[in-house]
N, CA, C and O atoms as a printed pandas DataFrame, in Angstrom:
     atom_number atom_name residue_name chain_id  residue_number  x_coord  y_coord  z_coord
0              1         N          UNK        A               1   -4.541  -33.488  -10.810
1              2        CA          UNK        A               1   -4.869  -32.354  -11.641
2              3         C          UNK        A               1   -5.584  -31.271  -10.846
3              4         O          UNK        A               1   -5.515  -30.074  -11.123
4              5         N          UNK        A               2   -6.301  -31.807   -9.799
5              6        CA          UNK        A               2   -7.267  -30.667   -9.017
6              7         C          UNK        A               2   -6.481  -30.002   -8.351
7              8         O          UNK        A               2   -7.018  -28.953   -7.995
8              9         N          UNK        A               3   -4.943  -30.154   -7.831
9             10        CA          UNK        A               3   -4.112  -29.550   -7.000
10            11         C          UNK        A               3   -3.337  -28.806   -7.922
11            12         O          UNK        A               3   -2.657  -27.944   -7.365
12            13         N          UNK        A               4   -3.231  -28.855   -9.023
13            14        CA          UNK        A               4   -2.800  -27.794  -10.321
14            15         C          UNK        A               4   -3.821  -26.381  -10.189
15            16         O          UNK        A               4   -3.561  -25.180  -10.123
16            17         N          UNK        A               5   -4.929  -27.057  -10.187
17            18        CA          UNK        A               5   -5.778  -25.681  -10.202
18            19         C          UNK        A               5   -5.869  -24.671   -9.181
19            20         O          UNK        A               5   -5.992  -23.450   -9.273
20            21         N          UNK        A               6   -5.764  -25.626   -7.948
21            22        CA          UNK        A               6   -5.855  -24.941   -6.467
22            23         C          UNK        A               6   -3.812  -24.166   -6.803
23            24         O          UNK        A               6   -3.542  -22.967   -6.729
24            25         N          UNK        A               7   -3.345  -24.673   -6.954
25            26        CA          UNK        A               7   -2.023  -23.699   -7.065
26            27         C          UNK        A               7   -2.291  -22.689   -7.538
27            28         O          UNK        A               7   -2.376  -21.688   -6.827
28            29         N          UNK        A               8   -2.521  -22.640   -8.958
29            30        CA          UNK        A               8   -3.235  -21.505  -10.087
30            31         C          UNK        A               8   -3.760  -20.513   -9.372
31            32         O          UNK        A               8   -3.374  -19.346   -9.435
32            33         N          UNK        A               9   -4.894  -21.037   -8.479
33            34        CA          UNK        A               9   -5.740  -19.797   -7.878
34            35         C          UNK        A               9   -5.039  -19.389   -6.762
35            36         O          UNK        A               9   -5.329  -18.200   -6.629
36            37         N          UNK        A              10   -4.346  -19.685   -5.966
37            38        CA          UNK        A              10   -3.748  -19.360   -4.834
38            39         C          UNK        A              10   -2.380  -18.461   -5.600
39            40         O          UNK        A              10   -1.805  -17.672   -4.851
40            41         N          UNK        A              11   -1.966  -18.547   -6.767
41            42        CA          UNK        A              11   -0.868  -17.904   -7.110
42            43         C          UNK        A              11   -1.412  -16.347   -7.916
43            44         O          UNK        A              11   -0.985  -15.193   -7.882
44            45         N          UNK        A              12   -2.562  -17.027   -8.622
45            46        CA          UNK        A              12   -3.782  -15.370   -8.698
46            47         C          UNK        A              12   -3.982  -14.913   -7.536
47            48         O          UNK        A              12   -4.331  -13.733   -7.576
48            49         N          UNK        A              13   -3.921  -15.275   -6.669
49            50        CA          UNK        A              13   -4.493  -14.446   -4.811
50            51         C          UNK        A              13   -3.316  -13.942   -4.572
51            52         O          UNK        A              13   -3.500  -12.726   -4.507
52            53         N          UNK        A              14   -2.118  -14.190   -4.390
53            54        CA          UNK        A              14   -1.093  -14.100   -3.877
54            55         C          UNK        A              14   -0.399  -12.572   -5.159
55            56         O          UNK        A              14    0.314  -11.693   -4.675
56            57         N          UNK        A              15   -0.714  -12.552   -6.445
57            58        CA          UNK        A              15   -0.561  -11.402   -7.015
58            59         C          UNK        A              15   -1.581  -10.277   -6.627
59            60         O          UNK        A              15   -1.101   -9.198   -6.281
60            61         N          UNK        A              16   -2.822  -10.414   -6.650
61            62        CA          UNK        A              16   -3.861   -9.455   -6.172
62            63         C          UNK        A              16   -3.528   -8.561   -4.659
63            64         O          UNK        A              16   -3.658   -7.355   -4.450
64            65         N          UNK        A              17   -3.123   -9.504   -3.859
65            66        CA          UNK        A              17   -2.894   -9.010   -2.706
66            67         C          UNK        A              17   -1.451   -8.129   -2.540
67            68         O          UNK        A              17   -1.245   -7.422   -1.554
68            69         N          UNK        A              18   -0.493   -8.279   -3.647
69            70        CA          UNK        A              18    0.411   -7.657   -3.316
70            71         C          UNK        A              18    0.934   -6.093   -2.921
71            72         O          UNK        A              18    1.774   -5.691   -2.117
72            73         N          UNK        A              19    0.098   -5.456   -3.807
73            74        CA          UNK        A              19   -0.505   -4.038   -3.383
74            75         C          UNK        A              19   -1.544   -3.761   -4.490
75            76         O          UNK        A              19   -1.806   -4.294   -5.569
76            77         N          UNK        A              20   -2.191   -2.372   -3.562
77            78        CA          UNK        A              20   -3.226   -1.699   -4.171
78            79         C          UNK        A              20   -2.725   -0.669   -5.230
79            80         O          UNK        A              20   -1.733    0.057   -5.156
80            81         N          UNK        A              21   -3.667   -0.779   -6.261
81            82        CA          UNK        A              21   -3.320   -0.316   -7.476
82            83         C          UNK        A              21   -4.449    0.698   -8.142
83            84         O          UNK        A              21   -5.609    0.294   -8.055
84            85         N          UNK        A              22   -4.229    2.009   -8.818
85            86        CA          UNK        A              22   -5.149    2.722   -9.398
86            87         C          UNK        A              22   -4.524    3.797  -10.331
87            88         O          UNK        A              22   -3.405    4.289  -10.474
88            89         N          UNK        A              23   -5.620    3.926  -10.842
89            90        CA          UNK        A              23   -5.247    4.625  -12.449
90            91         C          UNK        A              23   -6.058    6.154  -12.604
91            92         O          UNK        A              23   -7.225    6.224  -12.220
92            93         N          UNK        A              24   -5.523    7.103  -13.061
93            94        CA          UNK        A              24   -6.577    8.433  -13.244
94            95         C          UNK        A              24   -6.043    8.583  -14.385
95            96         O          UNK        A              24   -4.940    8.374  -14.890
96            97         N          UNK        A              25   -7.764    9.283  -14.933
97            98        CA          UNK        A              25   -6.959   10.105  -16.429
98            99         C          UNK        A              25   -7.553   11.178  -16.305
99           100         O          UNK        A              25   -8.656   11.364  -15.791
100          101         N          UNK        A              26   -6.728   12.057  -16.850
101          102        CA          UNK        A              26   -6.785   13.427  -16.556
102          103         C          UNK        A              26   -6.786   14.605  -17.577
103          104         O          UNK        A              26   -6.129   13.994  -18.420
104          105         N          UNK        A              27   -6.914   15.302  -17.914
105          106        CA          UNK        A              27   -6.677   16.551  -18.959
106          107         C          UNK        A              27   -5.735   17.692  -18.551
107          108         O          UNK        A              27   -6.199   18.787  -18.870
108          109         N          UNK        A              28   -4.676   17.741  -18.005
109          110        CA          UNK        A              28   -3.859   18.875  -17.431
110          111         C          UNK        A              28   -2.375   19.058  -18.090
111          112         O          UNK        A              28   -1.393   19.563  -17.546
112          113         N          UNK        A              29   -2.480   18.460  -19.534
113          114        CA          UNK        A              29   -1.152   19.230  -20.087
114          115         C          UNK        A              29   -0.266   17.848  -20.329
115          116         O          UNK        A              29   -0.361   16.689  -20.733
116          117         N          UNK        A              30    0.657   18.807  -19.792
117          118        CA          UNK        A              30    2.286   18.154  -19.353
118          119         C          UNK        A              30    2.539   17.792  -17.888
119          120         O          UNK        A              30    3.628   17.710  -17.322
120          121         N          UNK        A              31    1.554   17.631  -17.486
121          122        CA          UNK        A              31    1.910   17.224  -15.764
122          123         C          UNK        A              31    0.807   16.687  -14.790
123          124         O          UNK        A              31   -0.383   16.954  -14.625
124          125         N          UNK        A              32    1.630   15.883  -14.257
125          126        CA          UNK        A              32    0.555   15.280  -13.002
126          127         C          UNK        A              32    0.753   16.024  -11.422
127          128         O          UNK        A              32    1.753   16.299  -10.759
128          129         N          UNK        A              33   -0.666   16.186  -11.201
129          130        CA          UNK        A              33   -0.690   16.496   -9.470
130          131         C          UNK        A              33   -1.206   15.419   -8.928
131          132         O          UNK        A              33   -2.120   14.673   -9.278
132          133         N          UNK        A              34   -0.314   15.444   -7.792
133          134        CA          UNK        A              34   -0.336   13.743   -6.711
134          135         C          UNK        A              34   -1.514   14.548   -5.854
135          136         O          UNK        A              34   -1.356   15.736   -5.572
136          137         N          UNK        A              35   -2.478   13.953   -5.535
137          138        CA          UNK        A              35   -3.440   13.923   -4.847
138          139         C          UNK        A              35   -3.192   13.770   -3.355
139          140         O          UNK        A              35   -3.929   14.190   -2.463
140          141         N          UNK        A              36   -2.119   13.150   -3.219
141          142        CA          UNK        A              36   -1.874   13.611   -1.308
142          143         C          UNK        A              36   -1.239   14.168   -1.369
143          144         O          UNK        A              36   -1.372   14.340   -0.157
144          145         N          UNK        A              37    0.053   15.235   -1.780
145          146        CA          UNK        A              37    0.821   15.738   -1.472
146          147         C          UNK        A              37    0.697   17.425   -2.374
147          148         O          UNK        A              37    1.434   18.405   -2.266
148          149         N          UNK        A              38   -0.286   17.260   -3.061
149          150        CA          UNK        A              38   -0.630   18.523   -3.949
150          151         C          UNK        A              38    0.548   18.512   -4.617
151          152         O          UNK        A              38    0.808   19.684   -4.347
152          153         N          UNK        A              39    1.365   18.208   -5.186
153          154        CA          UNK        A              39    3.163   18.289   -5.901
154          155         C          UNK        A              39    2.555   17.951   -7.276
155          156         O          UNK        A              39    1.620   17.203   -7.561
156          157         N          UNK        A              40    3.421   18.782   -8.113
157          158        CA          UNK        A              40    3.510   18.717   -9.811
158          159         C          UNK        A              40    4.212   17.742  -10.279
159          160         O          UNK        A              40    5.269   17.409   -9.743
160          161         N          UNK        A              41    3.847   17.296  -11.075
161          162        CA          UNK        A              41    4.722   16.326  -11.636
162          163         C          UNK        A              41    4.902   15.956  -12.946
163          164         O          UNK        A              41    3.848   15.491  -13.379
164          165         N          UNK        A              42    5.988   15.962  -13.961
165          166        CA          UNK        A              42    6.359   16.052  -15.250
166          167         C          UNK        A              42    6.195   14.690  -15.659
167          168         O          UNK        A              42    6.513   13.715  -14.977
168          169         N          UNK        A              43    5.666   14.663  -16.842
169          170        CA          UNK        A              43    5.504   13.338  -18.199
170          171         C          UNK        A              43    6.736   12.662  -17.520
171          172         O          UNK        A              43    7.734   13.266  -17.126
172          173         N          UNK        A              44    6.420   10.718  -17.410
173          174        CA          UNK        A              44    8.044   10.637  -17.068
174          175         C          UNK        A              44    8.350    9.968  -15.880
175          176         O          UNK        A              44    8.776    8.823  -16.029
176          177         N          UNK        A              45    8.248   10.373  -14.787
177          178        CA          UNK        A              45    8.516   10.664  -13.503
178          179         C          UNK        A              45    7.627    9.670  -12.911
179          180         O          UNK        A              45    6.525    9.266  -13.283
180          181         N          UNK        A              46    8.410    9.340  -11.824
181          182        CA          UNK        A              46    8.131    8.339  -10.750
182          183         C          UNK        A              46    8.641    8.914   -9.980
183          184         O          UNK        A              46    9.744    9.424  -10.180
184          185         N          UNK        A              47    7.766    9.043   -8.462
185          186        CA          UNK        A              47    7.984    9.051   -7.147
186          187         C          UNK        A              47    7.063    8.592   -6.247
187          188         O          UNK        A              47    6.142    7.864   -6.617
188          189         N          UNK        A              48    7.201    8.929   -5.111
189          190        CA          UNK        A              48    7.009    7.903   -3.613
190          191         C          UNK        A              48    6.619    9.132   -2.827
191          192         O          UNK        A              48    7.471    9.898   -2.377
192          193         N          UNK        A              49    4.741    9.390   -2.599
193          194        CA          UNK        A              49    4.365   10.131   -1.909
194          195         C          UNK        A              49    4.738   10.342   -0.146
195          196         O          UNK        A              49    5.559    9.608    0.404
196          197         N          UNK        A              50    4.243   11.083    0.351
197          198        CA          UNK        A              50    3.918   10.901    1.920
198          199         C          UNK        A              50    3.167    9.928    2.387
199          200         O          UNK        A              50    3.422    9.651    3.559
200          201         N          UNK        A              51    2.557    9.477    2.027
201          202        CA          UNK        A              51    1.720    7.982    2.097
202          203         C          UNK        A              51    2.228    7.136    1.673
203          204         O          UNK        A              51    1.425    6.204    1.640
204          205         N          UNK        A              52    3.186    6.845    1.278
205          206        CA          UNK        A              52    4.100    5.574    0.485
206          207         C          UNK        A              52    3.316    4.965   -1.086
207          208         O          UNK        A              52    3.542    3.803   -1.422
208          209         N          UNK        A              53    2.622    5.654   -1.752
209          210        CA          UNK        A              53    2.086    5.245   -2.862
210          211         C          UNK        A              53    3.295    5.377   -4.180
211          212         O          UNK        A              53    3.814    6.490   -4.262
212          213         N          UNK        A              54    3.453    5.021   -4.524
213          214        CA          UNK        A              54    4.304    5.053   -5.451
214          215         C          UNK        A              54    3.755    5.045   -6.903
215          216         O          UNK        A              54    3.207    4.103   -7.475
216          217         N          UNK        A              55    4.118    6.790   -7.573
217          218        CA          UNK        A              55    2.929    7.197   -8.830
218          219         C          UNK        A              55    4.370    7.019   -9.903
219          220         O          UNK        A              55    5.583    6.915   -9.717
220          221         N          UNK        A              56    3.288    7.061  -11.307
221          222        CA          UNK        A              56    4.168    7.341  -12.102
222          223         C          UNK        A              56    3.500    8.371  -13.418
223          224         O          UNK        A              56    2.433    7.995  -13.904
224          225         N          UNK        A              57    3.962    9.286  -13.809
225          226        CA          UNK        A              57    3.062   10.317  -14.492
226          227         C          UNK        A              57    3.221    9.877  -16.020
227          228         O          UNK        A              57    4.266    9.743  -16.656
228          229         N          UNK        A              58    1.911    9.690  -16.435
229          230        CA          UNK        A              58    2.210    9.493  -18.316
230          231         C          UNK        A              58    1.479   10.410  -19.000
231          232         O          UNK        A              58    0.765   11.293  -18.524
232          233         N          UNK        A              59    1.668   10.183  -20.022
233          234        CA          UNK        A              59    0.720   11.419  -20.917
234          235         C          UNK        A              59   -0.609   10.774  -20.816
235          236         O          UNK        A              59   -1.011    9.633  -21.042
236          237         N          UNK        A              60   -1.398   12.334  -20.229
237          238        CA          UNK        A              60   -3.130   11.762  -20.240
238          239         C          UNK        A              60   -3.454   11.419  -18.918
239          240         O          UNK        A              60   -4.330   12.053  -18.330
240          241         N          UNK        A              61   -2.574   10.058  -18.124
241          242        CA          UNK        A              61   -2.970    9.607  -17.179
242          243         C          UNK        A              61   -1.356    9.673  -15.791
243          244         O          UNK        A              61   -0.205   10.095  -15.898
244          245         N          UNK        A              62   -2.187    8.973  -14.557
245          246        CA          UNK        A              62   -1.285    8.880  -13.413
246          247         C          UNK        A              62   -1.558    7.425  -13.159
247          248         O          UNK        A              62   -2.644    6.966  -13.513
248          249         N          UNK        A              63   -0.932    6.890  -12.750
249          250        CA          UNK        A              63   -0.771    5.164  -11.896
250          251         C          UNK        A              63    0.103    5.376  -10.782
251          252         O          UNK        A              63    1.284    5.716  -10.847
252          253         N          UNK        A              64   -0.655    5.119   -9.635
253          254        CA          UNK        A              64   -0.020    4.869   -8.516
254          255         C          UNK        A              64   -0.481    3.257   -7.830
255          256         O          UNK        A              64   -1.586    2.744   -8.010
256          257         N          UNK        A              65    0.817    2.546   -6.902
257          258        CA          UNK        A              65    0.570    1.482   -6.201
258          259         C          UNK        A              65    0.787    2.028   -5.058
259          260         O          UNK        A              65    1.397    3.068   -4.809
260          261         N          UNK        A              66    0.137    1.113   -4.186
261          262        CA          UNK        A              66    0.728    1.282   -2.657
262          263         C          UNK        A              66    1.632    0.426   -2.175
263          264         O          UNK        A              66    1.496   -0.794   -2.274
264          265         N          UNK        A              67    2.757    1.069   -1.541
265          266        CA          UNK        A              67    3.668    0.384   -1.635
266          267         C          UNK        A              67    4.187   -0.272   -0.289
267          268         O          UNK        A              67    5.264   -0.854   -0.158
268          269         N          UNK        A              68    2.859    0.001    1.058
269          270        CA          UNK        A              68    2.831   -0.471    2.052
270          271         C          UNK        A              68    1.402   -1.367    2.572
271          272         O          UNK        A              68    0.261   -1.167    2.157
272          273         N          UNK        A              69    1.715   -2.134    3.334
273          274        CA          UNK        A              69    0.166   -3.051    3.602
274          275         C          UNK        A              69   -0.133   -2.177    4.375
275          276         O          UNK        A              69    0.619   -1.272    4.737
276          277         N          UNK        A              70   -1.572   -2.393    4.810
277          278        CA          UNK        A              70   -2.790   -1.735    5.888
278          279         C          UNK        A              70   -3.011   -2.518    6.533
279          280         O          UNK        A              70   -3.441   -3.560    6.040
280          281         N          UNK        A              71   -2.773   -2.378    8.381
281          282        CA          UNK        A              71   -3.709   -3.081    8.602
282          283         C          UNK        A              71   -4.958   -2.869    8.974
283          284         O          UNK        A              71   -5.399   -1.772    9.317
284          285         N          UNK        A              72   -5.694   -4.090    8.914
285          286        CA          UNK        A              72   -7.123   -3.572    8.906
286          287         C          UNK        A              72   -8.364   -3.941    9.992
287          288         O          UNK        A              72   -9.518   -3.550   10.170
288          289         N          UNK        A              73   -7.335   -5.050   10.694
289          290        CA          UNK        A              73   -8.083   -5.734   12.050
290          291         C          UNK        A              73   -7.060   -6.001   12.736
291          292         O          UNK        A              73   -6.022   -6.508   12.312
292          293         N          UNK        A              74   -7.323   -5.641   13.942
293          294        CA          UNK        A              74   -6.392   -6.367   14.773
294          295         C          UNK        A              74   -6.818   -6.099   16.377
295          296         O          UNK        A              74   -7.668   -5.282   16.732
296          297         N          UNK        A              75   -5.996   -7.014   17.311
297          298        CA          UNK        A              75   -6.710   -7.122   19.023
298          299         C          UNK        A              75   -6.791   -5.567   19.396
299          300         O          UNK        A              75   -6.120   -4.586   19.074
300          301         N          UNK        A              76   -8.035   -5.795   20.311
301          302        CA          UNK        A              76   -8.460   -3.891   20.798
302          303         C          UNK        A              76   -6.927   -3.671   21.689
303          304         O          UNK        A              76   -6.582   -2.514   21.928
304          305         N          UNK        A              77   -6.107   -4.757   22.124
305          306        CA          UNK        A              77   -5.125   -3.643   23.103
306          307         C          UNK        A              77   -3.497   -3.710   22.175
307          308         O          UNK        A              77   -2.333   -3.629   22.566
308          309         N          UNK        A              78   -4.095   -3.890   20.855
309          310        CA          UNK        A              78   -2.875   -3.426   20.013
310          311         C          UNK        A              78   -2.849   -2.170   19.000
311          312         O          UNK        A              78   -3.963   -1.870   18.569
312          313         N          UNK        A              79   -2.197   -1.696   18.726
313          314        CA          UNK        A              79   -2.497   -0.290   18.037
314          315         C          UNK        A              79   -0.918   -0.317   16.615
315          316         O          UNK        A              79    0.175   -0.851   16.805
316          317         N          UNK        A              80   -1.215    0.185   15.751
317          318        CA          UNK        A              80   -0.354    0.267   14.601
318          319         C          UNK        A              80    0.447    1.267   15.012
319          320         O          UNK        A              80    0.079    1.935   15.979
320          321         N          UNK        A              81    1.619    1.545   14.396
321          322        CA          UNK        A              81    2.401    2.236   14.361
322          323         C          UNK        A              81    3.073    2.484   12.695
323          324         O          UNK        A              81    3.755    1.584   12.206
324          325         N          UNK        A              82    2.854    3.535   12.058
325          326        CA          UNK        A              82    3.072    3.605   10.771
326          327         C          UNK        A              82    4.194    4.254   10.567
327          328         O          UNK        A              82    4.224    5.421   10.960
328          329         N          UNK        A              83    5.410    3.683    9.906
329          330        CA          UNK        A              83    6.330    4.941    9.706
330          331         C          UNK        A              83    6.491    5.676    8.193
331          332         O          UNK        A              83    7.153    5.044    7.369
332          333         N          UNK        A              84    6.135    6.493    7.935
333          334        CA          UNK        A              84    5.588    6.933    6.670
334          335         C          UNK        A              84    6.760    7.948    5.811
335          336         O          UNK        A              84    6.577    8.813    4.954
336          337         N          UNK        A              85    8.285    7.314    6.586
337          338        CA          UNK        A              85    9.413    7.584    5.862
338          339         C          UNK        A              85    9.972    6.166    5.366
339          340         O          UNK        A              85   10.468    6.046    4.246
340          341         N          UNK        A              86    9.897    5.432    5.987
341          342        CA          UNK        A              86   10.816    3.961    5.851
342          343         C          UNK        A              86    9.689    3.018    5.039
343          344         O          UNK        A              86    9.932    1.930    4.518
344          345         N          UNK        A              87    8.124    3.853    5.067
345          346        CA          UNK        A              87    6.822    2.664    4.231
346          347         C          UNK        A              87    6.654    1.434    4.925
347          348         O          UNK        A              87    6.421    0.349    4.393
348          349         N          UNK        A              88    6.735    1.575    5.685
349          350        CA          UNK        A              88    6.462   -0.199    6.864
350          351         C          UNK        A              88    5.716    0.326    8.119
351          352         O          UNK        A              88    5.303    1.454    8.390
352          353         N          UNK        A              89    5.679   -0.653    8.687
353          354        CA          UNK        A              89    5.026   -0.570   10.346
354          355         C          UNK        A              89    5.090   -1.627   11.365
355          356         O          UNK        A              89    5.569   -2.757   11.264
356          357         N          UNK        A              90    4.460   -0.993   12.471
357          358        CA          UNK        A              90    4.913   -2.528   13.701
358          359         C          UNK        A              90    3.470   -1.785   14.218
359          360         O          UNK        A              90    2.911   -0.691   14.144
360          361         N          UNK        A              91    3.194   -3.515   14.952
361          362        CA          UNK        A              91    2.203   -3.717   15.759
362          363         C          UNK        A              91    2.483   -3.743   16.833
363          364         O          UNK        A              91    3.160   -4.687   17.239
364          365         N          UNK        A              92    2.178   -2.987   17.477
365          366        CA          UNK        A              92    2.721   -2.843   19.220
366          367         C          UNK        A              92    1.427   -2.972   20.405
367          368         O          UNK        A              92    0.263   -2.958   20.005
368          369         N          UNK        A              93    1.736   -3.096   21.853
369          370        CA          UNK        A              93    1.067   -3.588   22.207
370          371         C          UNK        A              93    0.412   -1.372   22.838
371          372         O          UNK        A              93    1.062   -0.337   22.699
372          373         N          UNK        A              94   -0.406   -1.483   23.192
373          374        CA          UNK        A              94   -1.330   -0.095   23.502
374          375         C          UNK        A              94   -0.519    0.558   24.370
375          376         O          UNK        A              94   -0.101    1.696   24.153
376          377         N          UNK        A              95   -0.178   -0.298   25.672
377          378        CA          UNK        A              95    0.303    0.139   26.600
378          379         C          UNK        A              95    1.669    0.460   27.130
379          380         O          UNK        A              95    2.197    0.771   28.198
380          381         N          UNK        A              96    2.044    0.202   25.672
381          382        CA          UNK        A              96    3.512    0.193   25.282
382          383         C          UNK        A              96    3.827    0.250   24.100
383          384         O          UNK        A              96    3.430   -0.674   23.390
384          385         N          UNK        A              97    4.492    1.142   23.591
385          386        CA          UNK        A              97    4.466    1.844   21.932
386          387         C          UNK        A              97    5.875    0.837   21.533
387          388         O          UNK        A              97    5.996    0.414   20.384
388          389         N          UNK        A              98    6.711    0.576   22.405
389          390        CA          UNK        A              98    7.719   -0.122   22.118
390          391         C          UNK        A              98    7.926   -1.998   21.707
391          392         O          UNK        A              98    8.746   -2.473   20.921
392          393         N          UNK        A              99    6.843   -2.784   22.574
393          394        CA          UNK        A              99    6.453   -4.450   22.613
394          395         C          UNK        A              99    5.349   -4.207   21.275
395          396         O          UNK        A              99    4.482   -3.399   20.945
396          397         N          UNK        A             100    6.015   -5.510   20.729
397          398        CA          UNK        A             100    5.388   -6.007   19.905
398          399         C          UNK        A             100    3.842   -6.704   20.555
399          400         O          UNK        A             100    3.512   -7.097   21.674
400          401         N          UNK        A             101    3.239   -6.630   19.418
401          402        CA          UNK        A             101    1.920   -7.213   20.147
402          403         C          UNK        A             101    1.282   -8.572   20.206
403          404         O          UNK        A             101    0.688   -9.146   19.293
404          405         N          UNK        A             102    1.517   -9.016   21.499
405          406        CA          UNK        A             102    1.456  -10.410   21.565
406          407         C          UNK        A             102    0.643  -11.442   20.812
407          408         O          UNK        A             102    0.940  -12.633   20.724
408          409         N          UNK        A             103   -0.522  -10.795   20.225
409          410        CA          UNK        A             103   -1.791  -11.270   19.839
410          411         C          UNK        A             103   -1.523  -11.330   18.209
411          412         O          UNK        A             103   -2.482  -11.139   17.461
412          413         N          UNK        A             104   -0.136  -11.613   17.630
413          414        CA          UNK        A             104    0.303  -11.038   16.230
414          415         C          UNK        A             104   -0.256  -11.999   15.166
415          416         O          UNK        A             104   -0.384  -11.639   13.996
416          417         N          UNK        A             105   -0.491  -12.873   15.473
417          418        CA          UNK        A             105   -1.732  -14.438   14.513
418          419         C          UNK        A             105   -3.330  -13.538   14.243
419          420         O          UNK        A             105   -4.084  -13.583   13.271
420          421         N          UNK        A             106   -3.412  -12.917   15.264
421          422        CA          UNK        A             106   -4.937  -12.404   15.108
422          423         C          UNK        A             106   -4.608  -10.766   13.997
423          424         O          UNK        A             106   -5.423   -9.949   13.567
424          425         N          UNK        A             107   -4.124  -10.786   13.948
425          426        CA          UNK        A             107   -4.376   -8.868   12.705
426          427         C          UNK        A             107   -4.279   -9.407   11.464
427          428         O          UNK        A             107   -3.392  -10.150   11.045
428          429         N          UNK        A             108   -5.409   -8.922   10.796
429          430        CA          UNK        A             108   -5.402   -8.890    8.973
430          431         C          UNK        A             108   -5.161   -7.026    8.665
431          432         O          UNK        A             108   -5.616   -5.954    9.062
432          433         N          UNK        A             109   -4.131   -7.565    7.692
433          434        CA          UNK        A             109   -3.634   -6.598    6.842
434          435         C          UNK        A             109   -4.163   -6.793    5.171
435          436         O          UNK        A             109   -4.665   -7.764    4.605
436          437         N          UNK        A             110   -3.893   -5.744    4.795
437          438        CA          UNK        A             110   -4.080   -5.999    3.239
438          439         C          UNK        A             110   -3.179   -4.769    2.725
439          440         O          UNK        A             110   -3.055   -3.670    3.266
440          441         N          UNK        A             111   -2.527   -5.278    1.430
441          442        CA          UNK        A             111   -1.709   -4.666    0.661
442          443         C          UNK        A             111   -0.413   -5.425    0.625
443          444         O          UNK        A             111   -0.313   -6.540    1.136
444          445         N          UNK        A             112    0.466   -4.884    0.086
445          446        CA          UNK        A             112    1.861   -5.388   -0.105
446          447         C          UNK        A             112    2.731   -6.207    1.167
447          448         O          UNK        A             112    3.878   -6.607    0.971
């Protein structure tokens, strides 16, 4: 029975972590403005910022997720590489924008 519970919570962790999530409410009508991209946006509507957040505009309020992980640690001679058309990334090694980075067990990410 104790390995029922440990599933349970590991399957609550495993939703939390999938991406970051947030909510605004607002007073501006008939439309939402995306906060990174300054763009209008009609009751309705879903899109996929320059940052890969992915909003959706309702009456009153905005909800956006993120729809790419972060990373947030990783070895000093590796450096991120973000591609912020395709929403993904690679870990490469510093001294080379192209090699993956050998040290790839050691980086924590968070998000999707």
């Amino acid at each position: 029975m104790r390995s029922v519970g440990v599933l349970l919570m590991l399957c609550a962790l495993a939703a939390l972590a999938h991406s970051y999530c947030w909510h605004v409410d607002y007073i501006q009508g008939d439309k939402c403005e995306d906060e990174v991209d300054k763009t209008i946006h009609t009751i309705g509507t879903t899109w996929t910022n320059s940052r890969c957040h992915q909003c959706i505009c309702s009456s009153g309020s905005m909800s956006c997720c993120d729809q790419m992980g972060r990373v947030i640690d990783l070895p000093a001679d590796c450096e991120v590489v973000y591609d912020w058309k395709q929403c993904n990334f690679r870990v490469v090694e510093k001294n080379d924008k192209i090699t993956p980075c050998r040290e790839a067990g050691s980086i924590t990410a968070v998000g999707k």
